[in-house]
N, C-alpha and C positions, 0 to 999 in steps of 0.2 A: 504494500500500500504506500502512496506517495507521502512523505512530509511535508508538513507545512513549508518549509522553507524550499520544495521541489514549483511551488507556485509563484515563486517572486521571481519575477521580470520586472527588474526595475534599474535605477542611476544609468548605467551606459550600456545594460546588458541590451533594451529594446533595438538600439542602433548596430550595435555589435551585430544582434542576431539575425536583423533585416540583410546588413550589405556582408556576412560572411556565411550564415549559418544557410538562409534561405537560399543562393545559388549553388550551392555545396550540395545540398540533401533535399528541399524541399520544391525548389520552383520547379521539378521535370514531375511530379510528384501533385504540381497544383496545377499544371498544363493537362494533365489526364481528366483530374479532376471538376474540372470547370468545364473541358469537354460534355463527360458523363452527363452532370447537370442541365448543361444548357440544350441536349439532346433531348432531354424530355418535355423540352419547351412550359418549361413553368411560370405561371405569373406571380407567384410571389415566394421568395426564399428569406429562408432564415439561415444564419451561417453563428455558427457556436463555437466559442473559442477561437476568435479568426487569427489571435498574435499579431501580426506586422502585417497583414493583410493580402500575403502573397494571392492566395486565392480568388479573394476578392478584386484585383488587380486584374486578375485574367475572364474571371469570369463577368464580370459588368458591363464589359461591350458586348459578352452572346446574349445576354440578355435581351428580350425584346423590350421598345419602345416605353408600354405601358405596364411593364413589370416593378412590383415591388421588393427590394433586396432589403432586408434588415442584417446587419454586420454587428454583433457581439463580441464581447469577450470580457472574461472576468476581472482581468488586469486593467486599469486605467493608462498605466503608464503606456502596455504596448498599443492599446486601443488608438491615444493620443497619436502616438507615431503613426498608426495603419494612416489615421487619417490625411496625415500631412503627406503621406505619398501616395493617395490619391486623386484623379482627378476630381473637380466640383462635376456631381452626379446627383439631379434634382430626385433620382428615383432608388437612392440610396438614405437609410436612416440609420447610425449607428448607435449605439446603446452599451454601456455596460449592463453585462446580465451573468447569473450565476447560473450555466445551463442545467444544474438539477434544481432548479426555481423560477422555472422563464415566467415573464411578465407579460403572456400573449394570451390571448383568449384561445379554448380549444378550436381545434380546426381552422386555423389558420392561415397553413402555407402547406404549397405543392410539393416543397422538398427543405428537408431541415440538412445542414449539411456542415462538418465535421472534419476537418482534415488536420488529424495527430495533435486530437485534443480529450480525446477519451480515456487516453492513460493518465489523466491530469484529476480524474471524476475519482471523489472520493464513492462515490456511492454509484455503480455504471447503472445498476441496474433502476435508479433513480432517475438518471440522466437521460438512459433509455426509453424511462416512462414518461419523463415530459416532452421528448423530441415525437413519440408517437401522440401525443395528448394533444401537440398544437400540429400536429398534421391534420391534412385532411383525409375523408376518406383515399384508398388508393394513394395518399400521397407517399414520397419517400423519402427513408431516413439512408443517407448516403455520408461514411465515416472512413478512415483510415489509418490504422494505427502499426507504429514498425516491425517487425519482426525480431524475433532474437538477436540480441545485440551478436554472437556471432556468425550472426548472417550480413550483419551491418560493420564491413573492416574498420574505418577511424574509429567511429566510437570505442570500437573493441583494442582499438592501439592505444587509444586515449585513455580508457580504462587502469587498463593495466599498466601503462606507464607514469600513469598520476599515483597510484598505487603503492611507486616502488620509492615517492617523496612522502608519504604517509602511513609507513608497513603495517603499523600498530591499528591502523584507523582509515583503511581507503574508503577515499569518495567513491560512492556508488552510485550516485545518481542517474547517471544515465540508464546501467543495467536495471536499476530499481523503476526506474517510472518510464521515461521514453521508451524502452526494450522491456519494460513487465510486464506487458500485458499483451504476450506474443498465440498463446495456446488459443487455437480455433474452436475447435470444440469448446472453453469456456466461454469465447464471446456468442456462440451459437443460442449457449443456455443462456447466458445476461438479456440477450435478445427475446429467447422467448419467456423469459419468465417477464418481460414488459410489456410481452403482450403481442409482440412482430409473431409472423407465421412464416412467410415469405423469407428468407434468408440467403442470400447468394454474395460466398466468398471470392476473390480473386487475389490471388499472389503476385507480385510483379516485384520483379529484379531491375535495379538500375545501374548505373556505372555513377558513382560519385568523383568528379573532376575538382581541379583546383589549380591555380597557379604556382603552389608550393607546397610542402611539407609545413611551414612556417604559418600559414594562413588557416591548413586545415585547424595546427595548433589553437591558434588563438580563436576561430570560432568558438571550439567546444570547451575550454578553459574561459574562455573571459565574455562567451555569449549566450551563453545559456545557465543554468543555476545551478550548474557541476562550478561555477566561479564562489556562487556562495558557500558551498558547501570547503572548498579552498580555505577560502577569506577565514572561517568560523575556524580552523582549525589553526592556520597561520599566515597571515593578511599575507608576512614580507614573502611568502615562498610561492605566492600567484607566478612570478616570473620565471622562479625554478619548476615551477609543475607543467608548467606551457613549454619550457627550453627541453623537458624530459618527452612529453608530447611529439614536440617537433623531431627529436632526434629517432623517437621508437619509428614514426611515421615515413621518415627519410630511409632509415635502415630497412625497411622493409617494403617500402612502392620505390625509393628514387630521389634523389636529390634535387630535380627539376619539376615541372608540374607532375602531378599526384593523379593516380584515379584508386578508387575502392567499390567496390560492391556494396551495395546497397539493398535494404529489401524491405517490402512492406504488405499489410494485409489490406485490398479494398472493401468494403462490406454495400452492399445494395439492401436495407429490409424493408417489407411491406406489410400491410393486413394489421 
């Protein structure tokens, strides 16, 4: 289960995470995504836990004309950021919202949608039940959450080489919350016990790229909340647990631009 301190995206982590972490692992990831959605030609979506808004970026122009998009997320601070990179979009409302407590009337929207913000839900099967509660009939709950961290190479280099700066007490976060919540068969049952009938998984593998060894470092070190979990332990060693990163990362892809495997679970449920 996530810690409290696995949900703070805040001081320079929102920026960090938008210009390294999102082209690294996420935006090939919000490109499928926004397709998916915009295929079923929905007039009004809700998007849950949006972060820095990658999704949202791609999917607002498939949108049609007189569609309504509502853009959530339970952090202020990332919220703040989504919005200042995107464009002014009259058929766009953002909102903080807490997605196992959304603030919509039942039956609301064609498709509720979710991209690798379910491992973040203290309670899925909660979160579950309000994403089917403001749907509408037929509509769909469209989510994505990663796969086993050693499905996912940086993270899994970043792991263990932040690890070998804290032997007594590794930062585990990433394996604990972004990679915890990998087993299909348990989101299956999370699913139906909210009530989905309908359930259809899909696996997809990607090639995660980078300019450097040094770059992948500092995303997942200082852009995500493996930085706080750092800091808590010993502010001054943020730079030695990133130079440890960077070197496992190099020794193992290359000393010039990087790529890794990547992998993550799509979920489509209905009824």
């Amino acid at each position: 289960m996530a810690d409290e301190s696995d949900k703070v995206f805040a001081g320079s982590i929102p920026k960090f995470y938008d210009t390294l972490m999102v082209p690294l692992i996420f935006e090939g990831y919000a490109v499928d995504a926004a397709a998916l959605v915009a295929a079923f030609s929905p007039g009004a979506v809700l998007e849950t836990a949006a972060g820095s808004g990658a999704v949202t970026r791609m999917l607002a122009p498939q949108l049609g004309a007189g569609a309504r998009y509502v853009v959530t997320d339970l952090n202020p601070a990332m919220l703040d950021y989504a919005v200042t990179r995107q464009a002014s979009d009259n058929r766009i409302e953002w909102r903080q919202a807490d997605a196992l407590a959304l603030p919509f009337e039942n039956a609301s929207f064609d498709v509720v949608l979710c991209q690798f913000g379910a491992m973040f839900f203290p309670d899925r099967v909660a979160g579950y039940s309000e994403a089917r509660r403001v749907l509408k009939p037929g509509g769909r709950f469209v989510f994505s959450v990663w796969d086993r961290i050693e499905d996912n190479a940086f993270a899994d280099d970043v792991t263990r080489a932040v690890a070998t700066v804290f032997p007594d007490d590794p930062p585990r976060f990433l394996a604990r919350t972004p990679h915890g919540y990998h087993d299909v068969a348990q989101i299956r049952d999370d699913l139906r016990r909210a009530g989905f009938t309908d359930i259809e998984v899909q696996t997809h593998e990607k090639l995660s790229r980078s300019p450097s060894a040094r770059e992948v470092a500092v995303a997942y070190c200082q852009g995500t909340p493996l930085r706080n979990e750092i800091e808590a332990r010993d502010a001054s060693l943020l730079q030695l647990a990133t130079d440890r990163a960077e070197e496992a990362i190099a020794s193992r892809h290359g000393t010039g631009p990087v790529a890794g495997k990547i992998q993550a679970h799509v979920i489509v449920a209905t009824g």
